[in-house]
C-alpha positions as CSV (number, residue, x, y, z in Angstrom):
1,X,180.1,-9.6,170.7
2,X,182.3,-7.8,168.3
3,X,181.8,-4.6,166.6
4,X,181.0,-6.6,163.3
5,X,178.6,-9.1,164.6
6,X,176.9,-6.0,166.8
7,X,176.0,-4.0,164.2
8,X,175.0,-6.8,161.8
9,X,172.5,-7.8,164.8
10,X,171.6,-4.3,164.6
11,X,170.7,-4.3,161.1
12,X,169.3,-7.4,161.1
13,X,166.6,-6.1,164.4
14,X,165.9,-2.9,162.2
15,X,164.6,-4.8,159.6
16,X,162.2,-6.9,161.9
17,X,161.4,-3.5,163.4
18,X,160.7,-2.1,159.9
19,X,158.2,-5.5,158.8
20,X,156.4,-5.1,162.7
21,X,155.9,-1.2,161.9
22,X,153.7,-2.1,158.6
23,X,151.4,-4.3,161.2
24,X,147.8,-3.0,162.0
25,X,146.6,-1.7,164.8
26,X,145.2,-5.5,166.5
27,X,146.1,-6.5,169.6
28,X,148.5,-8.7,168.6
29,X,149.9,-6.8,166.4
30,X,150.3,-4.1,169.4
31,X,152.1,-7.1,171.1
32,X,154.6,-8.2,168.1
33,X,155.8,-4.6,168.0
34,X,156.3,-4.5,171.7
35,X,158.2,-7.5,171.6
36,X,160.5,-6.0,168.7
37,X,161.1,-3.2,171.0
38,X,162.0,-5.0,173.8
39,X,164.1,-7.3,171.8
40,X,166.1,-4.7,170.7
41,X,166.7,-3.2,173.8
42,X,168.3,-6.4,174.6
43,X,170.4,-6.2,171.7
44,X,171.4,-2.7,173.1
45,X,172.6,-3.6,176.4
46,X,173.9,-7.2,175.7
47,X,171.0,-8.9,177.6
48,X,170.0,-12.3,176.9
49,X,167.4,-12.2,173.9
50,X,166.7,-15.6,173.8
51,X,163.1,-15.3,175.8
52,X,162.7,-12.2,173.8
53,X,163.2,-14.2,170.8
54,X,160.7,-16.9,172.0
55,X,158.1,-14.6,173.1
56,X,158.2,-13.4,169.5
57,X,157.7,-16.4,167.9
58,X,154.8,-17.6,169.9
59,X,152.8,-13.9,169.1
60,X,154.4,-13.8,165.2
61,X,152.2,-17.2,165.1
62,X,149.5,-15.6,166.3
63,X,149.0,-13.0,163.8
64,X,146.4,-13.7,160.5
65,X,148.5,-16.4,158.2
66,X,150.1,-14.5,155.5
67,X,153.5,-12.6,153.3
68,X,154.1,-10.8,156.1
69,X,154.1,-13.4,159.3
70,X,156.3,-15.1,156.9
71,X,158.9,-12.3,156.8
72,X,158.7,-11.7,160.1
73,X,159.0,-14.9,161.1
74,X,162.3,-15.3,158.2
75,X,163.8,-11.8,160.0
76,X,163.7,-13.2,163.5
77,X,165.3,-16.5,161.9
78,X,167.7,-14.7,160.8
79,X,168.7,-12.8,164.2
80,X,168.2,-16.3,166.5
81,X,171.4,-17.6,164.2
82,X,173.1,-14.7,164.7
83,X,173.3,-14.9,168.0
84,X,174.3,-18.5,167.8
85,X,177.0,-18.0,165.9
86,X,180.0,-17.6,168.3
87,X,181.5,-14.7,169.2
């Protein structure tokens, strides 16, 4: 990955990490943040995020229906095509 495409990532997992901070204090709202976390320590040492990524999705949906699920949901969109674009 390029410096470029890095830091765009990088941007793109702080503002997921941003939407999961504004969660409440639920359990799976406990678990979405963890996921962010751990998703962007993959990011940080070039691990594969793609399990991450899913993992994320599944808990996102489980979270009340609502503005919010649907920006996180956008945000993490927007980092599984970043990583599919090639490098």
């Amino acid at each position: 990955m390029d410096a470029g495409s890095d830091d765009a990532l990088k941007q793109l997992h702080g503002t997921l990490q941003r939407y999961a901070g504004w969660l409440d204090r639920e359990r799976t709202s406990v678990m979405v943040r963890a996921d962010v976390r751990a998703l962007g320590i993959a990011i940080d040492t070039c691990a594969d995020p793609t399990p991450l990524l899913q993992t994320l999705d599944v808990n996102i949906a489980r979270l009340p229906s609502g503005e919010l699920r649907k920006m996180l949901r956008a945000a993490a969109g927007q980092i599984r095509r970043a990583l599919a674009k090639p490098r």
